[in-house]
LOTORFI-222028 format. One record per residue (C-alpha): residue number from 1; residue in three letters; x, y, z. Coordinates in pm, 1 decimal, always signed. Last residue first. Example, Ala and Ser with C-alpha at 12.3 -4.5 7.8 and 13.67 -1.06 7.14 Angstrom:
% LOTORFI-222028
(node 2; 'SER'; (+1367.0; -106.0; +714.0))
(node 1; 'ALA'; (+1230.0; -450.0; +780.0))
//
This chain:
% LOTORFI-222028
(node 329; 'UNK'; (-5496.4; -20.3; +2959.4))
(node 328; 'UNK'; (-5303.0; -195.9; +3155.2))
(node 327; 'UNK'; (-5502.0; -302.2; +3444.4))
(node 326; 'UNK'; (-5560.6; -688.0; +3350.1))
(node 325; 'UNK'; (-5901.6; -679.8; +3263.6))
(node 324; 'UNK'; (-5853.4; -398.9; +3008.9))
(node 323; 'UNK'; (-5515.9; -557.5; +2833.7))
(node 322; 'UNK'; (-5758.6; -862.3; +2829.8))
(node 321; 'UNK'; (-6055.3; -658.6; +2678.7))
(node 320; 'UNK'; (-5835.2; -517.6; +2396.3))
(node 319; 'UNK'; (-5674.3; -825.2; +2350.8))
(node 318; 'UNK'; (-5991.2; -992.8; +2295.1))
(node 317; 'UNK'; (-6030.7; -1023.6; +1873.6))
(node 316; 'UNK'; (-5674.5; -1105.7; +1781.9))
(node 315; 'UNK'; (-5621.9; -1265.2; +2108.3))
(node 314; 'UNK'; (-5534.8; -1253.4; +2460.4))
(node 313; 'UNK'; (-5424.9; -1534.1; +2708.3))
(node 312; 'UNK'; (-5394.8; -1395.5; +3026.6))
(node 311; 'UNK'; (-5096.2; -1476.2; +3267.6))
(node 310; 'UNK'; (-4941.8; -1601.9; +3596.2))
(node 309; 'UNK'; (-4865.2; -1518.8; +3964.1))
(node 308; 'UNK'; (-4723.9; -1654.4; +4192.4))
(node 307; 'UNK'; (-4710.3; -1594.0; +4568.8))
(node 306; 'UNK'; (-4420.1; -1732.6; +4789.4))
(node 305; 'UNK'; (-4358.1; -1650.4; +5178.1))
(node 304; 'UNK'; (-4693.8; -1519.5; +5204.3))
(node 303; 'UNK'; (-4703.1; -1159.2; +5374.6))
(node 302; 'UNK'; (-4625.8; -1052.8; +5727.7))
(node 301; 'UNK'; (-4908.9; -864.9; +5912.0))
(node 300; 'UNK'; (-4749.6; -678.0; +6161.3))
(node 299; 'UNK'; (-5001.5; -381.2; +6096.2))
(node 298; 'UNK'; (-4875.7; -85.0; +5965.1))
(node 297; 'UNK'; (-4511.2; -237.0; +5858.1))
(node 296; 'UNK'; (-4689.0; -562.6; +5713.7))
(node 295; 'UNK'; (-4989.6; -413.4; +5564.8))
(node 294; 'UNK'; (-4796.7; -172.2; +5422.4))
(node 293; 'UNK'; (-4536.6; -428.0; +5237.8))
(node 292; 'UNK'; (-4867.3; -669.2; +5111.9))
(node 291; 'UNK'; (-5010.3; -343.3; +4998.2))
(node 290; 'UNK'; (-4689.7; -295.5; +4818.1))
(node 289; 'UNK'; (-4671.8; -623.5; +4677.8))
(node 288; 'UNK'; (-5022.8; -587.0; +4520.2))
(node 287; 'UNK'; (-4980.4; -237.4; +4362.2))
(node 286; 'UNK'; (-4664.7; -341.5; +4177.8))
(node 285; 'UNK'; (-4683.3; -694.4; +4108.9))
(node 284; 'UNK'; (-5048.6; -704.2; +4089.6))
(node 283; 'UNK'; (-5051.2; -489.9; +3810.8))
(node 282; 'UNK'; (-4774.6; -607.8; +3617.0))
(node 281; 'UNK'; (-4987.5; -823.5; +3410.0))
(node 280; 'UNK'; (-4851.2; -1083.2; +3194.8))
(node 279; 'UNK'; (-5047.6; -1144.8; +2882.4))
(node 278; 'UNK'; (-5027.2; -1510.2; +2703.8))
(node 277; 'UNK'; (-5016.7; -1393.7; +2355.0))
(node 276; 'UNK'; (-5234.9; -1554.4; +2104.1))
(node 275; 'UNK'; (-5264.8; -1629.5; +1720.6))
(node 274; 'UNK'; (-4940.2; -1565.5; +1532.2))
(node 273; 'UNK'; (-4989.7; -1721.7; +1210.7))
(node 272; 'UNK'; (-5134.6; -1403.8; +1060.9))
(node 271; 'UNK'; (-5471.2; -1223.0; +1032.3))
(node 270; 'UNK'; (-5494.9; -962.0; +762.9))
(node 269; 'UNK'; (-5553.2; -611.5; +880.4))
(node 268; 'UNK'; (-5277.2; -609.4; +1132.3))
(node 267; 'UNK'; (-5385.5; -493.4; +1461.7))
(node 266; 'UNK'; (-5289.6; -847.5; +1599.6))
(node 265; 'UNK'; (-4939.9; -820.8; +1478.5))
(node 264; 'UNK'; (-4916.7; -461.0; +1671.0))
(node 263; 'UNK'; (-5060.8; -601.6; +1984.2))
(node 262; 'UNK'; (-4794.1; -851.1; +1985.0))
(node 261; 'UNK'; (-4490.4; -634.3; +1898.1))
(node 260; 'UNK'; (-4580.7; -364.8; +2154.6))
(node 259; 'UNK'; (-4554.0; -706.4; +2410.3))
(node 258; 'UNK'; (-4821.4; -921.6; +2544.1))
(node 257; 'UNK'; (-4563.1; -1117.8; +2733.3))
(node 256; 'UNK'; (-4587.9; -1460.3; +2605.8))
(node 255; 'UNK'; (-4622.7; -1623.2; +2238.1))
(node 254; 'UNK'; (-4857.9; -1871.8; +2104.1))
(node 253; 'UNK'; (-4773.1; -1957.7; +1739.1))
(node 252; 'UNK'; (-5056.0; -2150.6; +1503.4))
(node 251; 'UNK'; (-4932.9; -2184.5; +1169.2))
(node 250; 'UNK'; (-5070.6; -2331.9; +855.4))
(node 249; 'UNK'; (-5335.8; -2082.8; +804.5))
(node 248; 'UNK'; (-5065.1; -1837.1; +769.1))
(node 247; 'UNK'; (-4935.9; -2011.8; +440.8))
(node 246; 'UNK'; (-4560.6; -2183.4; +475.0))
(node 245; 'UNK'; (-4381.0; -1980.5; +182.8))
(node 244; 'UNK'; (-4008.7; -2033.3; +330.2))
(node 243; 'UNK'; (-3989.1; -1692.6; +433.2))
(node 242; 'UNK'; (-4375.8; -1662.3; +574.0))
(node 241; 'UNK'; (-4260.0; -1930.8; +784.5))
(node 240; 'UNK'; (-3968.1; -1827.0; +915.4))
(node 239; 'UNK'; (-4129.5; -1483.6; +974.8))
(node 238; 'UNK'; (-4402.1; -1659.1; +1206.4))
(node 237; 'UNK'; (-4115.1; -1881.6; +1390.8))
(node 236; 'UNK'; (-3980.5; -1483.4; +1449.7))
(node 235; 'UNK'; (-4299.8; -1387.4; +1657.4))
(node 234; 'UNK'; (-4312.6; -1703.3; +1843.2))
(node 233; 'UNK'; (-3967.5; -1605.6; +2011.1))
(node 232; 'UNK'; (-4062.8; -1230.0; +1999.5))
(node 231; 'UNK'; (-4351.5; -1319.8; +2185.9))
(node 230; 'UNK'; (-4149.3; -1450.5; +2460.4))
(node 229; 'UNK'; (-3965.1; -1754.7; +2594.8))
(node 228; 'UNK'; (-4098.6; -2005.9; +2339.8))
(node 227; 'UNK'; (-4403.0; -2151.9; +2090.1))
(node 226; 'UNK'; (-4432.8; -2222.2; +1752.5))
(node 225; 'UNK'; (-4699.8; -2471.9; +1589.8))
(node 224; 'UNK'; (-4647.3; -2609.7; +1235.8))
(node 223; 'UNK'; (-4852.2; -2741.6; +943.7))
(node 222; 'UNK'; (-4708.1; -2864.9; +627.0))
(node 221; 'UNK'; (-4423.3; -3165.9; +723.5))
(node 220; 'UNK'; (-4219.0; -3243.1; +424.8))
(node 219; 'UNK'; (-3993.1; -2932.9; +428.4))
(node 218; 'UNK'; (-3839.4; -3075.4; +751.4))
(node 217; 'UNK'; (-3486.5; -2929.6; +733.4))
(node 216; 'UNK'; (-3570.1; -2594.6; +651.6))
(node 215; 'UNK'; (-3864.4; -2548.7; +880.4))
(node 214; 'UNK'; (-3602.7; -2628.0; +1124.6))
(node 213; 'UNK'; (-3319.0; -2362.8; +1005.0))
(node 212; 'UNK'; (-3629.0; -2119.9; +962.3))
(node 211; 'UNK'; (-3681.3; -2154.3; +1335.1))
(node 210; 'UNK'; (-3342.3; -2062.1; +1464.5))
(node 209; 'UNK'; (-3289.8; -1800.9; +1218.4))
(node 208; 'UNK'; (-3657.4; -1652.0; +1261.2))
(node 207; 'UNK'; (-3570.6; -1682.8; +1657.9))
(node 206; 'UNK'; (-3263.9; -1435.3; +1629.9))
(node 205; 'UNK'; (-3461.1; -1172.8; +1425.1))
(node 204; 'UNK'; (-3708.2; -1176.3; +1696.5))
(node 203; 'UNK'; (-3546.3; -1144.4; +2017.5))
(node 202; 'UNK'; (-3438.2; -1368.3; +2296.0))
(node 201; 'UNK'; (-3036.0; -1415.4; +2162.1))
(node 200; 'UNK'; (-2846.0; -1694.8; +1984.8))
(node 199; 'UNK'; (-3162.4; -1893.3; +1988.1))
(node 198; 'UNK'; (-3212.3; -2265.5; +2012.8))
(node 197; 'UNK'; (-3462.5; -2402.2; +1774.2))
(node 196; 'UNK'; (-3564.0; -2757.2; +1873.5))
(node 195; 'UNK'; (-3755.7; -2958.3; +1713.5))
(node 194; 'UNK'; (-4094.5; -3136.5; +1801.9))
(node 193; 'UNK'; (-4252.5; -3402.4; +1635.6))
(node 192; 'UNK'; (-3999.8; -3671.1; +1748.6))
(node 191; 'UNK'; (-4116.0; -3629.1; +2121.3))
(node 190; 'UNK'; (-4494.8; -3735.7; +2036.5))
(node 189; 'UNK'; (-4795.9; -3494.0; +2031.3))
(node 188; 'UNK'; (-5085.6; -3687.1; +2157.5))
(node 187; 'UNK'; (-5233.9; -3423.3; +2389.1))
(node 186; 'UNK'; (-5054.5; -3511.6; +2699.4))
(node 185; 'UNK'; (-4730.3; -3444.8; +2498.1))
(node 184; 'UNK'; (-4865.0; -3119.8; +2335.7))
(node 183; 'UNK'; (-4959.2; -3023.8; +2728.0))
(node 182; 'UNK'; (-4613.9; -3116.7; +2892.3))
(node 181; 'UNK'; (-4454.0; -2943.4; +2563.1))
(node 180; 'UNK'; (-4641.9; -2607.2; +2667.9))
(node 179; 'UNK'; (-4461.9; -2603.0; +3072.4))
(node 178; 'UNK'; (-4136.8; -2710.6; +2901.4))
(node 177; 'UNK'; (-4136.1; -2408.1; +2711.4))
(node 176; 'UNK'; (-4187.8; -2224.0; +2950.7))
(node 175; 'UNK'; (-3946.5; -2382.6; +3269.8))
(node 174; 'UNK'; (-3695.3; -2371.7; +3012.1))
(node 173; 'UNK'; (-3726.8; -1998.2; +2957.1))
(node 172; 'UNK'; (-3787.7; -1952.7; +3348.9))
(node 171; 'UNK'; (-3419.2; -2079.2; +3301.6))
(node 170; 'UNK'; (-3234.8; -1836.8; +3097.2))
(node 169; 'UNK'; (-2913.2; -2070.9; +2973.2))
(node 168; 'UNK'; (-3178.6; -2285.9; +2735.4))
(node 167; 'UNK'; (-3274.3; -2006.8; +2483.5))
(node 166; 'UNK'; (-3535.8; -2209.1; +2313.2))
(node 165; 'UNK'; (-3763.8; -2194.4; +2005.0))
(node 164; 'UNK'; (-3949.1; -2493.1; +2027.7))
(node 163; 'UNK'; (-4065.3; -2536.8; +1713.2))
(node 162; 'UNK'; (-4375.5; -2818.8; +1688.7))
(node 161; 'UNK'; (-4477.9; -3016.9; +1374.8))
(node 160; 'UNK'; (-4802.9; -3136.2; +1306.3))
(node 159; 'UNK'; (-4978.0; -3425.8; +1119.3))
(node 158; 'UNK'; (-4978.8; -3665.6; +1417.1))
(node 157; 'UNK'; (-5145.3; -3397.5; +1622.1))
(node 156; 'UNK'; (-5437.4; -3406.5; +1421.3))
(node 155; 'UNK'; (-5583.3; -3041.6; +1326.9))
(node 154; 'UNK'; (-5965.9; -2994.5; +1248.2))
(node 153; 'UNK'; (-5948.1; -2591.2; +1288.3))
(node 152; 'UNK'; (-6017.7; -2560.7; +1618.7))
(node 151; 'UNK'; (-5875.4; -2842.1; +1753.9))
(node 150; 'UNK'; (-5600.2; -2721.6; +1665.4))
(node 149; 'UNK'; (-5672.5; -2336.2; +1815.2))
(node 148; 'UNK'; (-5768.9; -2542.4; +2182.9))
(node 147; 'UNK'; (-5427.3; -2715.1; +2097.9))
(node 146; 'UNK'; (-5205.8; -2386.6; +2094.0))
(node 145; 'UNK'; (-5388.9; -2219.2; +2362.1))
(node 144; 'UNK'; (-5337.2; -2475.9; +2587.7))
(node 143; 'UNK'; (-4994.7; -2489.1; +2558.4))
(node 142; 'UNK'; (-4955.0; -2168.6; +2576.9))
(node 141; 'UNK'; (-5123.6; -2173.9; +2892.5))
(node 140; 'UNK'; (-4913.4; -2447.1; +2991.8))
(node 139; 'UNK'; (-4605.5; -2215.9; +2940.4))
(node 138; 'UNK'; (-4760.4; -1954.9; +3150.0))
(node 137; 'UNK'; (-4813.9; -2252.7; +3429.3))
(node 136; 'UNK'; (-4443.8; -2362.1; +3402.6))
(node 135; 'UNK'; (-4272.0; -2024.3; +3424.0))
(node 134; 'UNK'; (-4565.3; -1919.1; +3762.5))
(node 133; 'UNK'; (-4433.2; -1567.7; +3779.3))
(node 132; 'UNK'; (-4297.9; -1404.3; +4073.6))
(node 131; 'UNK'; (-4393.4; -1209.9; +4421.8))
(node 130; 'UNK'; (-4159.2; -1332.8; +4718.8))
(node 129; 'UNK'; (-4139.1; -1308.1; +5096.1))
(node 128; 'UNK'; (-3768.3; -1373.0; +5180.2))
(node 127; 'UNK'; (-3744.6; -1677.6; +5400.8))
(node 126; 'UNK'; (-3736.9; -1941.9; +5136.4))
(node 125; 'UNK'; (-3420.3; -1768.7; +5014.0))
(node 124; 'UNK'; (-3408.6; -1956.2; +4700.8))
(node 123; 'UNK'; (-3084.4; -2228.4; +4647.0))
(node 122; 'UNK'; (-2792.4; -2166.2; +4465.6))
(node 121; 'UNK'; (-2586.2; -2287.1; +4733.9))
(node 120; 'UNK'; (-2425.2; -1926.4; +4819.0))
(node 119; 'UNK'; (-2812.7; -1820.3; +4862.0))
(node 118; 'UNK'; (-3074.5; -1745.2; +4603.3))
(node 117; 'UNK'; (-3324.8; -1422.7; +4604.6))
(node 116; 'UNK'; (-3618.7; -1457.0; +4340.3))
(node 115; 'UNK'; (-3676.4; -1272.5; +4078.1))
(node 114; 'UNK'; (-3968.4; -1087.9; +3969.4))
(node 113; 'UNK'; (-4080.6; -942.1; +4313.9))
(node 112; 'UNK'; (-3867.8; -947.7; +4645.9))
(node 111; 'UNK'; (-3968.3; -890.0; +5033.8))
(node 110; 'UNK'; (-3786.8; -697.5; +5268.2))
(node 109; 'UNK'; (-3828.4; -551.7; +5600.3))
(node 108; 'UNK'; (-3587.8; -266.7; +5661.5))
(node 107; 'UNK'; (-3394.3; -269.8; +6042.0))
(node 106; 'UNK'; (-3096.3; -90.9; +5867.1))
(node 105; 'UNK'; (-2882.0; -377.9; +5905.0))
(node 104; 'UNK'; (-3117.3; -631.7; +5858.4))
(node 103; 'UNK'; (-3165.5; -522.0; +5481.2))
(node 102; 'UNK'; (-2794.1; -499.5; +5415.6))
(node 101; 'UNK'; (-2822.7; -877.4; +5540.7))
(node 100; 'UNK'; (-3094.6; -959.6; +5333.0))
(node 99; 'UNK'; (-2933.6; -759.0; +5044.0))
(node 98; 'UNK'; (-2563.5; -958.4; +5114.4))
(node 97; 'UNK'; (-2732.9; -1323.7; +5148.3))
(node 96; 'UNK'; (-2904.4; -1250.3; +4829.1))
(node 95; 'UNK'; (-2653.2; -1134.3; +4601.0))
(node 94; 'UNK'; (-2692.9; -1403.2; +4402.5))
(node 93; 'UNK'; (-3031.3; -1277.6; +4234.2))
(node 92; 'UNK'; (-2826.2; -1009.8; +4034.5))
(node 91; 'UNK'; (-3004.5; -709.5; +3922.3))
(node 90; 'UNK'; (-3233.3; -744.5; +4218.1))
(node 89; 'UNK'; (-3573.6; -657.8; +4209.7))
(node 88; 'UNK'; (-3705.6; -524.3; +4552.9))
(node 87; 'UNK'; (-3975.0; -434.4; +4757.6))
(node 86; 'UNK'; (-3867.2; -205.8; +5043.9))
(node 85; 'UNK'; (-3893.7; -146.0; +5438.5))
(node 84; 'UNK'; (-3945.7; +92.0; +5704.8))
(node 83; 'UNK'; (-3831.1; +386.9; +5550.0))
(node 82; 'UNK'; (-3629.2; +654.8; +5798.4))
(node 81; 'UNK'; (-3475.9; +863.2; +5512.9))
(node 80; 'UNK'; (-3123.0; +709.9; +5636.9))
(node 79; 'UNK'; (-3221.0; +342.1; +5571.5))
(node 78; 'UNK'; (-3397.2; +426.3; +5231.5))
(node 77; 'UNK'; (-3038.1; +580.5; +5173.5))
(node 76; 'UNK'; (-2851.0; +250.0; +5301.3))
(node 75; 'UNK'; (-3112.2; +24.7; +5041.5))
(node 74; 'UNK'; (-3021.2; +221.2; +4756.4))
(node 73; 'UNK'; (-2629.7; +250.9; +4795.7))
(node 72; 'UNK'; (-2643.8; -173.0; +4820.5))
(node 71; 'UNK'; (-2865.7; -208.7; +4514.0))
(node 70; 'UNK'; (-2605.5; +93.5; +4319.3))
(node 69; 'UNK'; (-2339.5; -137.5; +4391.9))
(node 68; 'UNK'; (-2532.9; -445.1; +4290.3))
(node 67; 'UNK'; (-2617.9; -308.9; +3965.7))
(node 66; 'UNK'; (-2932.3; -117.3; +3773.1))
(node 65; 'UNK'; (-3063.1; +66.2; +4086.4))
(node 64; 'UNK'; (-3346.2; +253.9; +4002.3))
(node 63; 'UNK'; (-3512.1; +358.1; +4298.9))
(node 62; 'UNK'; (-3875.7; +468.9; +4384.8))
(node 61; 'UNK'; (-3939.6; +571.8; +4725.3))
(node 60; 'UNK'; (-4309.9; +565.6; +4782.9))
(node 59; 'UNK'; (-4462.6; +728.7; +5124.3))
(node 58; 'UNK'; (-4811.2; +618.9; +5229.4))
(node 57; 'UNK'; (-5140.2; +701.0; +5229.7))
(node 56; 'UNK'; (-5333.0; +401.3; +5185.3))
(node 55; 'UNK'; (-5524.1; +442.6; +4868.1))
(node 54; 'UNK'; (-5215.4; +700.7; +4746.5))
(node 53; 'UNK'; (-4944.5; +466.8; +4810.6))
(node 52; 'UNK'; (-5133.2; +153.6; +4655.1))
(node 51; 'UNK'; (-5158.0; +366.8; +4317.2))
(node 50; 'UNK'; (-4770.3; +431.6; +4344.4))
(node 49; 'UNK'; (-4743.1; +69.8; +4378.0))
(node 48; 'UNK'; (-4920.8; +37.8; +4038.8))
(node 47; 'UNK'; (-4753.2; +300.0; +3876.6))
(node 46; 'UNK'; (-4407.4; +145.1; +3988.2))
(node 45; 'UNK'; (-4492.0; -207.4; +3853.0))
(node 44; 'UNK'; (-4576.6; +7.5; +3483.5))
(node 43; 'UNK'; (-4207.7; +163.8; +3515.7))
(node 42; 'UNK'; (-4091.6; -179.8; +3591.0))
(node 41; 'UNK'; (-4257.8; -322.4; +3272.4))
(node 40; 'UNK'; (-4212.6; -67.5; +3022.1))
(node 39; 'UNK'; (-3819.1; -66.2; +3097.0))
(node 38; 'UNK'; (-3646.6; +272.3; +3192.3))
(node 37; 'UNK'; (-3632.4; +139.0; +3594.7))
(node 36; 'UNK'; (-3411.1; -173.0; +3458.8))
(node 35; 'UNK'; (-3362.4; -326.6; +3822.1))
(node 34; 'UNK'; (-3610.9; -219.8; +4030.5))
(node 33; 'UNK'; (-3639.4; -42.4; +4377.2))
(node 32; 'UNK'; (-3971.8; +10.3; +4558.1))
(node 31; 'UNK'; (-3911.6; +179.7; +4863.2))
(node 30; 'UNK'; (-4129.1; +219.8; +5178.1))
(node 29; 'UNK'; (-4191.6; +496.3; +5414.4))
(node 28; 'UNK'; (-4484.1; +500.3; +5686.9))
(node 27; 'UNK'; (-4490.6; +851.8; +5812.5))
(node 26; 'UNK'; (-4812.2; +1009.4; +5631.1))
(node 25; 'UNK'; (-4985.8; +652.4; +5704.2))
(node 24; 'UNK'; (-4903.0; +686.6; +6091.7))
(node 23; 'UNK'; (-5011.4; +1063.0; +6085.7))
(node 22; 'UNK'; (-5335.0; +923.8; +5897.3))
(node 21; 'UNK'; (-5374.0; +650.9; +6192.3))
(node 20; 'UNK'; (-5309.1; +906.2; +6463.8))
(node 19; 'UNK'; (-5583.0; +1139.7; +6341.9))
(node 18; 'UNK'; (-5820.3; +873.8; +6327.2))
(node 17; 'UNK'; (-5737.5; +750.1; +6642.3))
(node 16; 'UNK'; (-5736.6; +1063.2; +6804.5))
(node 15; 'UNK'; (-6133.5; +1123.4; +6606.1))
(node 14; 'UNK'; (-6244.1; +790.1; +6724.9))
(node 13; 'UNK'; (-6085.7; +915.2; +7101.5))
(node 12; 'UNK'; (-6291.8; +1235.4; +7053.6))
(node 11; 'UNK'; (-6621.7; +1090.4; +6954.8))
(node 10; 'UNK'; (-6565.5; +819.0; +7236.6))
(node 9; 'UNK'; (-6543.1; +1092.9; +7493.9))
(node 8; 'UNK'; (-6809.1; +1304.9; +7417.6))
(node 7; 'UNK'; (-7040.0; +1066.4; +7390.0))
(node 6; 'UNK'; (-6940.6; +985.0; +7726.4))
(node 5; 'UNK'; (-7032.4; +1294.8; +7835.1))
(node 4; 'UNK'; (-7333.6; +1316.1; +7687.5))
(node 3; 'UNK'; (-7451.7; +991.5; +7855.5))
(node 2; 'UNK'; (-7378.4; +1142.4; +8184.8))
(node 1; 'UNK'; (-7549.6; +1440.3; +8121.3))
//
């Protein structure tokens, strides 16, 4: 009798706790807010997290908030619906001090993905737990890719010339390109082989200008490698050269993103100079950042202060499998 009893007991506190967990889950509240909520890549972030909310139960709040006005507005009104915190990419990183402090103010935990927070001295907000991309380890994928394909087809470095196709005032754009330069360079490509193509903007009509300038100018040298901030960047080095007559087989361009206008060059029927794409998946910065956000208003658990994150390389004959691999398809 005794033993029944106690049965009794532990079945119904399991079931209380149960029942108290899911009412926990059903109340836990977190927003997601992005910056450009009508581009592919935030709306993809958002399906993600939205996956996380159904797995674990909770609330998803999802905010489009495309300056710091409407950033400000956002975080009060997850305040008043009772949320407990928020994942957020900022329009403008330098309003840092004021988010963490609008974030304080209505007792929200905060942690940022994409782009990092900065205070008044420029500086990242060490504090703020952070999701981003690894800008230097994308761009040594690139470079990777670039002299794994060389090697491929009997290239010497000494025989090849390199377009950096740069838009300089964007950072993680230096931070790429630099990242596949420090792999050329360890790979016996010398500084004088590679020329720079700096774009007016970061798509690809802009980086065929910039590029065909330099193929221009160095009509002598017959096999080229293209790499830069996107795959539009890589994308418009491959224009230049089908402009100037320069035969695919002479080009090798690694771009970054995995991009509509990626997959559609590799669904051509005849293979161009555009060979890779170094895939970023959004994935993990949607439904990984909000499991890191539940875990941390369920359970206390705060996440890493920095996690990053960086890419695929997909090709003519694996993007499919990538894209799979990766969650986007």
């Amino acid at each position: 009798m005794r033993f029944l009893k106690t049965a009794l007991v532990a079945g119904a506190l399991a079931v209380l706790s149960a029942t108290t967990f899911a009412a926990y889950a059903q109340d836990t509240k977190i927003g997601f807010i992005v910056k450009q909520p009508e581009e592919p890549w935030f709306q993809d972030e958002w399906k993600f997290a939205d996956q996380a909310a159904k797995e674990k139960g909770f609330t998803l709040v999802k905010i489009g908030a495309e300056d710091g006005e409407k950033l400000m507005s956002a975080i009060d009104n997850l305040g008043a619906q009772g949320a407990q915190g928020f994942i957020v990419c900022t329009p403008d990183v330098k309003l840092g001090p004021g988010i963490v402090a609008k974030a304080a103010a209505n007792n929200l935990k905060l942690m940022t993905v994409d782009d990092r927070l900065v205070g008044a001295d420029g500086k990242p907000l060490e504090d703020v737990p952070h999701m981003g991309i690894s800008a230097t380890k994308i761009g040594e994928a690139v470079g990777k890719t670039i002299i794994d394909e060389m090697k491929a087809r009997g290239w010497k470095p000494e025989e090849v010339g390199a377009i950096r196709v740069s838009y300089d005032q964007l950072p993680t754009a230096v931070d790429r390109v630099e990242g596949a330069i420090s792999v050329l360079k360890a790979n016996g490509f010398k500084a004088e082989q590679i020329f720079d193509a700096p774009q007016a903007k970061t798509d690809t009509e802009a980086a065929l200008n910039a590029a065909t300038t330099v193929l221009n100018s160095h009509a002598d040298i017959k096999k080229w490698v293209a790499f830069g901030l996107n795959d539009e960047a890589a994308l418009g080095a491959v224009r230049a050269s089908e402009s100037v007559g320069i035969p695919a087989e002479n080009v090798i361009a690694v771009g970054i993103g995995g991009a509509d206008s990626a997959i559609n060059e590799f669904k051509k029927p005849v293979a161009t100079g555009f060979v890779g794409s170094v895939i970023i998946s959004p994935k993990r910065h949607g439904y990984e950042t909000a499991l890191n956000m539940y875990d941390w208003v369920a359970n206390n658990k705060e996440p890493e202060k920095l996690i990053l994150t960086s890419g695929a390389v997909a090709k003519r004959d694996t993007y499919v499998q990538v894209r799979k691999d990766l969650g986007i398809e």
